[in-house]
C-alpha positions in Angstrom: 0.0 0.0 0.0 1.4 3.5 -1.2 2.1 5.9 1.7 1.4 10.3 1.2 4.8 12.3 2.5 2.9 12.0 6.1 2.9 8.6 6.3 -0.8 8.1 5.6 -1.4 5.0 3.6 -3.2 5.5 0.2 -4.9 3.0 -1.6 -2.9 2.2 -4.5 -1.8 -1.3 -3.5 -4.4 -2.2 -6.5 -2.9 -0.6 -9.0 -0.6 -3.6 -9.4 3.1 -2.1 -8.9 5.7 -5.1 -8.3 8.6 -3.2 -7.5 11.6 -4.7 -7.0 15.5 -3.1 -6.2 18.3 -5.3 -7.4 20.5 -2.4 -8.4 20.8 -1.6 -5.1 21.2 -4.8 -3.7 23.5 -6.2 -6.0 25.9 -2.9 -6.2 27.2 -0.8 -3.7 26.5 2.4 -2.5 29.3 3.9 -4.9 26.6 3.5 -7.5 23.7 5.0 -5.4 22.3 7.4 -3.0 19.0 7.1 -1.0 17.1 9.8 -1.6 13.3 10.7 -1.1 11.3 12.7 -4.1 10.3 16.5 -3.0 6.8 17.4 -2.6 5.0 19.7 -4.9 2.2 22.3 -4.2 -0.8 20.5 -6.5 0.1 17.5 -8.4 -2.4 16.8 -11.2 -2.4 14.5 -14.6 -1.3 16.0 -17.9 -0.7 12.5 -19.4 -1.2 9.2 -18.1 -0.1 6.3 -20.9 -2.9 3.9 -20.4 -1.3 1.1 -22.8 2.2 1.6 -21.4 0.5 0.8 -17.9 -0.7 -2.4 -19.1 2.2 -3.3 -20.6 3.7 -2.7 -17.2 0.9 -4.6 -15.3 -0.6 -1.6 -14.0 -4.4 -0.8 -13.7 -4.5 2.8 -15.3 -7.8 3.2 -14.1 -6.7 2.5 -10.3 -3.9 5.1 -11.2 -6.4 7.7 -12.8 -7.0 9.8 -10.0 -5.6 12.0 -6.8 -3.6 9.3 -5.2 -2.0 8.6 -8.4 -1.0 11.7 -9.3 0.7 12.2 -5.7 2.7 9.1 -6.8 4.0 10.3 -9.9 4.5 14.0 -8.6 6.6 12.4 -6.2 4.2 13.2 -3.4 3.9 9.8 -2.5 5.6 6.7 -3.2 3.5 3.4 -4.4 4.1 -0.1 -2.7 7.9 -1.1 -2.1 9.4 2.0 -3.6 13.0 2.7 -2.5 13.6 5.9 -3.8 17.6 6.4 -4.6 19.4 8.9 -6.8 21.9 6.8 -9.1 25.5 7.8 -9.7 27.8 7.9 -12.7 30.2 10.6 -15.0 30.6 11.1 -18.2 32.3 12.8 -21.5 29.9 15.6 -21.6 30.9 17.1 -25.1 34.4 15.0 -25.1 35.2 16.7 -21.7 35.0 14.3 -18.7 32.6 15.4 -15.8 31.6 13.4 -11.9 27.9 13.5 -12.6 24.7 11.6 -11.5 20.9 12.1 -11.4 20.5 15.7 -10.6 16.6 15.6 -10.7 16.0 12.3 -11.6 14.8 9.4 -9.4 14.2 6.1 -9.5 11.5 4.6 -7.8 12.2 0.5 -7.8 12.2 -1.7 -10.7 8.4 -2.9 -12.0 8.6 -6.6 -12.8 6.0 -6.7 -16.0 3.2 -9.5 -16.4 5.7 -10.8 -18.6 8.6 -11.2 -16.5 10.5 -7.9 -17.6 12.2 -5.7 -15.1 12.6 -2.2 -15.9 13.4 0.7 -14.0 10.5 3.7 -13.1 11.8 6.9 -12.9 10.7 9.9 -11.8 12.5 13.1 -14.1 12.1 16.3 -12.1 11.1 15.1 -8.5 13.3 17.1 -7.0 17.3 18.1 -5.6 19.6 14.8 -5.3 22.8 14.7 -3.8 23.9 15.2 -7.2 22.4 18.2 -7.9 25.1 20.6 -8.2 23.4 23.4 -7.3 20.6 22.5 -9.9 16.7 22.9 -8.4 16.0 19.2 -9.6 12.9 20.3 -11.2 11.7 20.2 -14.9 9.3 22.7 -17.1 5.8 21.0 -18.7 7.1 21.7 -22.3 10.5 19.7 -22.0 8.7 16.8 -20.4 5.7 16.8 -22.6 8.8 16.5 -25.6 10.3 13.5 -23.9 7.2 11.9 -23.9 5.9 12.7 -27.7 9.5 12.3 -28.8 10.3 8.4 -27.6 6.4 7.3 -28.2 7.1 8.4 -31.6 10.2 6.5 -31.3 8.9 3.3 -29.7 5.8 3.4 -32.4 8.7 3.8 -35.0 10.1 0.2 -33.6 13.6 2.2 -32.2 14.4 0.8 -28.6 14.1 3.6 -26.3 12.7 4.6 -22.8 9.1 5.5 -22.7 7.3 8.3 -20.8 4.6 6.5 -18.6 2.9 9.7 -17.2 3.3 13.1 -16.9 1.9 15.3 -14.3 1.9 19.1 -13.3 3.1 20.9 -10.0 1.4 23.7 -9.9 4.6 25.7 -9.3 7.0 27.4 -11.2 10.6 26.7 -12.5 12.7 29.4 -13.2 14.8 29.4 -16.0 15.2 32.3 -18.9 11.9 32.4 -17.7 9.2 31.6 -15.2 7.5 28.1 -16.2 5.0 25.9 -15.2 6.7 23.1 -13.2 6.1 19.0 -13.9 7.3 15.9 -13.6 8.4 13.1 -16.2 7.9 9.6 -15.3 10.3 7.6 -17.2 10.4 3.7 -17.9 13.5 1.9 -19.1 15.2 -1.6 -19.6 17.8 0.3 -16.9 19.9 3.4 -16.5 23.1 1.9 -16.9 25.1 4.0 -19.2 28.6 4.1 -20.4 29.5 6.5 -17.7 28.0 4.6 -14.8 31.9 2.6 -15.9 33.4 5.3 -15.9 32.3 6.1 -12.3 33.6 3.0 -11.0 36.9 3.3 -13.6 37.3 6.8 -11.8 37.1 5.6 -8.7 39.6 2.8 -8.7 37.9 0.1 -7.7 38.2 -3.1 -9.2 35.5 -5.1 -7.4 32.7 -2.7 -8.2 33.8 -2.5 -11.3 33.5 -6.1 -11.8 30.2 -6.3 -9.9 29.2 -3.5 -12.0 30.0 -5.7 -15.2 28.4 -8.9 -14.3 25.1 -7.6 -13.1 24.7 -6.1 -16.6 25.3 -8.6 -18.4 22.8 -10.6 -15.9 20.1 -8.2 -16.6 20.5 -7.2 -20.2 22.8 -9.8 -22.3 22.3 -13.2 -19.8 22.5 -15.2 -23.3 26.4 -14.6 -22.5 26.6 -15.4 -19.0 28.3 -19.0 -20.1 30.9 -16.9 -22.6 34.1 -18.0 -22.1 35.5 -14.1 -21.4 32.2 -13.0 -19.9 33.5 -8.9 -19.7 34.7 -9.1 -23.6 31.8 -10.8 -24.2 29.8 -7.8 -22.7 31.4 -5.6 -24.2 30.9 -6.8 -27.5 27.4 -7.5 -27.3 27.1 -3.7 -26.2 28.8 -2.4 -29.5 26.2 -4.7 -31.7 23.3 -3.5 -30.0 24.7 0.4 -29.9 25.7 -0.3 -33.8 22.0 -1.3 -34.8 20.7 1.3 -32.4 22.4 4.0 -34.0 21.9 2.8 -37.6 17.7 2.6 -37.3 18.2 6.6 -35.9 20.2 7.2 -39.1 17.3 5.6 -41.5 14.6 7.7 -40.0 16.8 10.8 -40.2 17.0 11.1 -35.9 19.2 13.6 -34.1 19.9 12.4 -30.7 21.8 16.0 -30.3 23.5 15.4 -26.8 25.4 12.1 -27.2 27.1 12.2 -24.2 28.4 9.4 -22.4 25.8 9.5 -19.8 23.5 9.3 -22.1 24.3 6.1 -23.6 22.7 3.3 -22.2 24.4 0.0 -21.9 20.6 -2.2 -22.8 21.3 -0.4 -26.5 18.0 1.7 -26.0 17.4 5.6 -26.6 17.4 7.5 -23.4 17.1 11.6 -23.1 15.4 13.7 -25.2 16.5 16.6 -24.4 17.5 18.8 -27.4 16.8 15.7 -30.1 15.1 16.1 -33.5 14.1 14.7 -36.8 16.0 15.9 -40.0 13.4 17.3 -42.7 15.6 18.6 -45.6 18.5 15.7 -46.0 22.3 17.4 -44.9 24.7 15.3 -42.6 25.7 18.3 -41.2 22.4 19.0 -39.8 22.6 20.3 -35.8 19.5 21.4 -33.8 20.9 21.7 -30.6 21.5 25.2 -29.1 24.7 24.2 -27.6 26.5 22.2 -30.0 28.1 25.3 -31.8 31.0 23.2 -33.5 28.6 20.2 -34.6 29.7 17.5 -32.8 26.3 15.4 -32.3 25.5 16.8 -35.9 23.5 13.4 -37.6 26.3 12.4 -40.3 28.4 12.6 -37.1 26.9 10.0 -35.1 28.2 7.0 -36.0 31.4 7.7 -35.2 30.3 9.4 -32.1 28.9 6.3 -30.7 32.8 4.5 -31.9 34.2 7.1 -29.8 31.9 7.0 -26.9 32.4 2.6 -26.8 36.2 3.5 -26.4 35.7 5.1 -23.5 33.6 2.0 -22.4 36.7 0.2 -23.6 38.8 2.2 -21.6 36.9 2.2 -18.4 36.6 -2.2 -18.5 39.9 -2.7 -19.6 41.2 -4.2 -15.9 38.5 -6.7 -16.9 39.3 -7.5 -20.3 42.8 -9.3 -19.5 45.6 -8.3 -16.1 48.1 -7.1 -18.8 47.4 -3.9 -20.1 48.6 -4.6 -23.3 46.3 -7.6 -23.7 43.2 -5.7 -22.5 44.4 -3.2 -25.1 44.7 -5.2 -27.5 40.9 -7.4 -27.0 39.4 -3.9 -26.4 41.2 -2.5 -29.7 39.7 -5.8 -31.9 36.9 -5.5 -30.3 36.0 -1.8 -30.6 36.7 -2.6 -35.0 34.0 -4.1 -35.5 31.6 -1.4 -34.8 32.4 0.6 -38.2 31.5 -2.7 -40.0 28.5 -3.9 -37.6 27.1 -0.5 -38.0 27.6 -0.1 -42.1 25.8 -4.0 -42.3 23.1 -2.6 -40.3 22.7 0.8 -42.1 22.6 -0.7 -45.5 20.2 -3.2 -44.5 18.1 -0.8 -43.5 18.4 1.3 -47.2 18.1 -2.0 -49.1 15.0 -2.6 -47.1 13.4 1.2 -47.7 14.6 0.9 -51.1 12.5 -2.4 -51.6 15.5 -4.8 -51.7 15.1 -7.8 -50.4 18.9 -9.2 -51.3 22.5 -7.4 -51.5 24.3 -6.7 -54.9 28.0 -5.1 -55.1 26.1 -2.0 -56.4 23.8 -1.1 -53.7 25.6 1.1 -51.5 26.9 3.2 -55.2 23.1 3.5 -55.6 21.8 4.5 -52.2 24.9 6.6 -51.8 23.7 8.4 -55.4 20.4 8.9 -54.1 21.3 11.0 -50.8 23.8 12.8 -52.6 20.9 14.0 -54.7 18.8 14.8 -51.7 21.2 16.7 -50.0 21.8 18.8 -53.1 18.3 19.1 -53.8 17.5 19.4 -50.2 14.8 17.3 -50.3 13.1 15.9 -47.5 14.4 12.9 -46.3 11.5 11.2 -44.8 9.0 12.0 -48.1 11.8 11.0 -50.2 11.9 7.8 -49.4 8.1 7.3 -48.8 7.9 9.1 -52.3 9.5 5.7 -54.0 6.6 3.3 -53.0 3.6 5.7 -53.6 2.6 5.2 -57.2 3.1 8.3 -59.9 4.7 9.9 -56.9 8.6 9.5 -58.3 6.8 9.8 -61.9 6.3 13.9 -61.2 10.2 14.2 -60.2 11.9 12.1 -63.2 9.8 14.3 -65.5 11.4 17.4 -63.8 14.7 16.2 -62.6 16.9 14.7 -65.5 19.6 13.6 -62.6 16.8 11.9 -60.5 15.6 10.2 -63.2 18.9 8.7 -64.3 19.0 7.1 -60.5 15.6 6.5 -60.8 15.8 4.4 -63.6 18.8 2.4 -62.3 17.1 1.9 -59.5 14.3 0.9 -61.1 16.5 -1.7 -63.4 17.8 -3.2 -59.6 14.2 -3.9 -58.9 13.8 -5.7 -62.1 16.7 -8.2 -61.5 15.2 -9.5 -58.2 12.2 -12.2 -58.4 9.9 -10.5 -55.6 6.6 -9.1 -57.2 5.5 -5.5 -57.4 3.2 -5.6 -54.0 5.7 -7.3 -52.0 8.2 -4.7 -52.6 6.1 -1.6 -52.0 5.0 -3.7 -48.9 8.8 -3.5 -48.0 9.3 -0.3 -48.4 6.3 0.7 -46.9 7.2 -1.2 -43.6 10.4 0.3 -43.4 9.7 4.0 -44.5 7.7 5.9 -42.3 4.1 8.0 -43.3 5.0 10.2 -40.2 6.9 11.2 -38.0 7.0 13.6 -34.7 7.6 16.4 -37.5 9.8 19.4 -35.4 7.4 22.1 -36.0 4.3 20.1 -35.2 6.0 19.5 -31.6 6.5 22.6 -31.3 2.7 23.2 -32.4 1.8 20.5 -29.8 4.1 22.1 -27.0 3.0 25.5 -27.3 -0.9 24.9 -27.3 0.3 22.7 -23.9 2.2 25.6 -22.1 0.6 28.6 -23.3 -3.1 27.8 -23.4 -3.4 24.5 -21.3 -4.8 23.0 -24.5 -3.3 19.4 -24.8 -5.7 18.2 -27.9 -2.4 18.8 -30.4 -0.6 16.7 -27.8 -3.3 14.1 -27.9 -3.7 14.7 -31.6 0.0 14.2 -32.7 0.2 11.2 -30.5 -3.0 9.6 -32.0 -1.1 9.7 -35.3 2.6 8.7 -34.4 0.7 5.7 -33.1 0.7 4.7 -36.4 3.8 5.6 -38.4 2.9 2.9 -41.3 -0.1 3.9 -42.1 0.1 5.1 -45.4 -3.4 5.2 -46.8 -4.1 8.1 -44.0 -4.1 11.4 -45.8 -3.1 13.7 -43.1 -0.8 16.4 -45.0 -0.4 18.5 -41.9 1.5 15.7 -40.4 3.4 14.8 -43.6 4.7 18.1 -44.6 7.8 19.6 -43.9 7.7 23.2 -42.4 6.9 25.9 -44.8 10.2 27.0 -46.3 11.9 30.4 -45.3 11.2 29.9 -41.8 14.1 30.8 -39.0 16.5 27.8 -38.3 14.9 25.7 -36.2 16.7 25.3 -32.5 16.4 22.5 -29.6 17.2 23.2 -26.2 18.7 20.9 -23.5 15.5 21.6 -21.1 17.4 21.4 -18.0 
């Protein structure tokens, strides 16, 4: 039975939370803080997502009301919550930092009707002992982002974290300006990140380093627990996973925009949204984020940004890898190669599949290669582009306008012809891999401004309703298709802390 910040019991017991903590008792306290979420003034729903609660074997309906918004405004805690505060660093913009969850904490770990565990989370509950002078709060609009952002994500089939609920204050947050206060609940496979080993690295301990090591690969990659180097087998399965990861944001034209350390989970799923967006006009060189001056998270960049950020992974396990430094060198260095390749296999099965291929030739990467180079002259959408291909007469309009396109369009077209799948199974595999929609910028934005400046949420609810459904390409909803109108200012995300 959930208890209120007095100690009164509330009846939430029915609700169906199975909470369970074996980060904390598996670790030790160098990885953790107890820590208790800070009360707010007036705690009421903005969001509650009803089929991400039954996923998690929660009763949304149990949840729907006061007591369960004084759970997730941190007001009070549901059956068997252990609130901590988790600790960890991290190469913030290549520059290593002693970090931690500043406003961020995690209520237990929910144990699904389906045997899952994954952590609960609350994102602006309040200061941590990792606050660094920070308030620990969040604004609505950053949270409300989070959430539409890695719905659209989840819908899109990308792992990521998902938002569960979000839910008001009623007080303010100062930042540039005064804004309406709220709190993110977040759910994820874990918060283990890259840096949460380079805490442990830092601190020079070899046991919780090692404890650290084996109880991820117990909870995330415990098809390896038999592996006859268990920490180099970890350590590989973590570059796959962060190679295909980063490949499926590349063929839906996702910026990530703050690819920190910190903010790369060791499960291989998405976590923080913070100044993230979707590319429309094609450039690799594209940058959102308000911070990033000298384009290092820029999309064509991120690839080799996630290479980079696995070294220092590398570098953090290597007392586990092998006792002589030049043999843990070595495994790590053999081991941290295969990324580039693991990631191009990925990435080109991903074109070949938008592209309608269903098997490789020598000259497939030459003709996807052709195409973007097209699209980024052209500036052409990327997302429409692609979508463009499977939709028929669409290409039709741009080969009787475009003499280059049409050259590429007619190669392709010959590719198609030399593989024994029919007409309607290829445009089936295109359309299954190219998206009708996506959480378009300016249609957040849209979304996020009718939320904070009007307390209208229906272009929340509405732009949800239809990233639901990403592959539904017989719904004619141009508003949610289109790029922005053109001649518009640059368009700028923001970090939201």
């Amino acid at each position: 039975m959930a208890s209120d910040v007095l100690g009164q019991p509330l009846q939430a017991a029915r609700a169906g939370w199975r909470l369970e903590h074996s980060y904390t008792e598996q670790l030790s306290s160098l990885f953790h803080s107890p820590v208790s979420p800070t009360p707010v003034r007036d705690p009421q729903f903005v969001v509650l997502n009803g089929p991400l609660a039954a996923t998690l074997g929660l009763d949304a309906d149990a949840l729907s009301n006061d007591e369960g918004a004084a759970i997730f405004g941190g007001n009070a805690l549901p059956d068997g919550a252990r609130p901590i505060a988790q600790a960890y660093a991290g190469h913030q913009f290549g520059h290593f930092t002693a970090l931690g969850d500043g406003r961020a904490i995690l209520l237990g770990e929910q144990i699904t009707p389906d045997g899952r565990r994954v952590d609960v989370q609350l994102k602006g509950a309040g200061q941590t002992p990792y606050s660094r002078r920070g308030d620990g709060r969040a604004a609505l609009g950053p949270m409300l982002r989070e959430l539409i952002i890695s719905e659209g994500m989840h819908n899109l089939g990308i792992p990521t974290s998902r938002s569960l609920a979000v839910v008001s204050t009623g007080e303010p947050v100062y930042r540039e300006q005064v804004l309406a206060g709220a709190v993110l609940t977040r759910v994820a496979s874990s918060h283990i990140r890259v840096g949460t080993f380079e805490w442990a690295a830092a601190h020079r301990d070899p046991g919780a380093l090692s404890a650290l090591a084996d109880y991820t690969r117990r909870r995330h990659y415990p098809d390896i627990s038999d592996a006859g180097r268990p920490h180099l087998a970890l350590f590989d399965a973590v570059v796959e996973r962060q190679a295909a990861l980063v490949a499926r944001w590349q063929l839906v034209g996702f910026i990530h925009g703050v690819m920190n350390t910190d903010n790369m989970a060791l499960s291989g799923e998405t976590i923080d949204y913070g100044p993230c967006a979707f590319m429309d006009a094609y450039d690799p060189a594209t940058v959102f984020s308000s911070i990033d001056h000298g384009g290092r998270y820029a999309y064509g960049n991120q690839p080799a940004i996630a290479q980079w950020n696995l070294a220092r992974l590398a570098e953090a396990m290597l007392p586990l890898f092998d006792p002589r430094q030049e043999g843990a060198i070595e495994l790590a260095t053999s081991a941290l190669d295969r990324f580039a390749s693991l990631f191009h296999r990925h990435w080109m099965d991903g074109m070949r599949a938008k592209l309608g291929l269903f098997a490789g030739e020598a000259d497939d990467e030459a003709l996807v290669d052709d195409l973007l180079e097209w699209m980024h002259r052209t500036r052409a959408d990327f997302t429409n582009t692609f979508r463009m291909l499977s939709l028929a007469g669409e290409a039709d309009k741009v080969v009787a306008r475009d003499a280059a396109f049409a050259a590429w369009h007619a190669r392709w077209r010959l590719r198609l012809q030399r593989q024994p799948q029919a007409d309607g199974e290829v445009v089936a595999r295109m359309r299954g891999h190219n998206p009708a929609f996506i959480p378009r910028n300016h249609k957040v934005e849209e979304a996020l401004a009718a939320a904070t400046e009007a307390a209208d949420m229906s272009a929340t609810a509405r732009l949800l309703d239809v990233l639901a459904s990403p592959w539904d390409h017989e719904r004619d909803l141009p508003a949610f298709s289109s790029p922005p109108a053109p001649g518009g200012p640059a368009y700028q995300t923001f970090c939201g802390t």
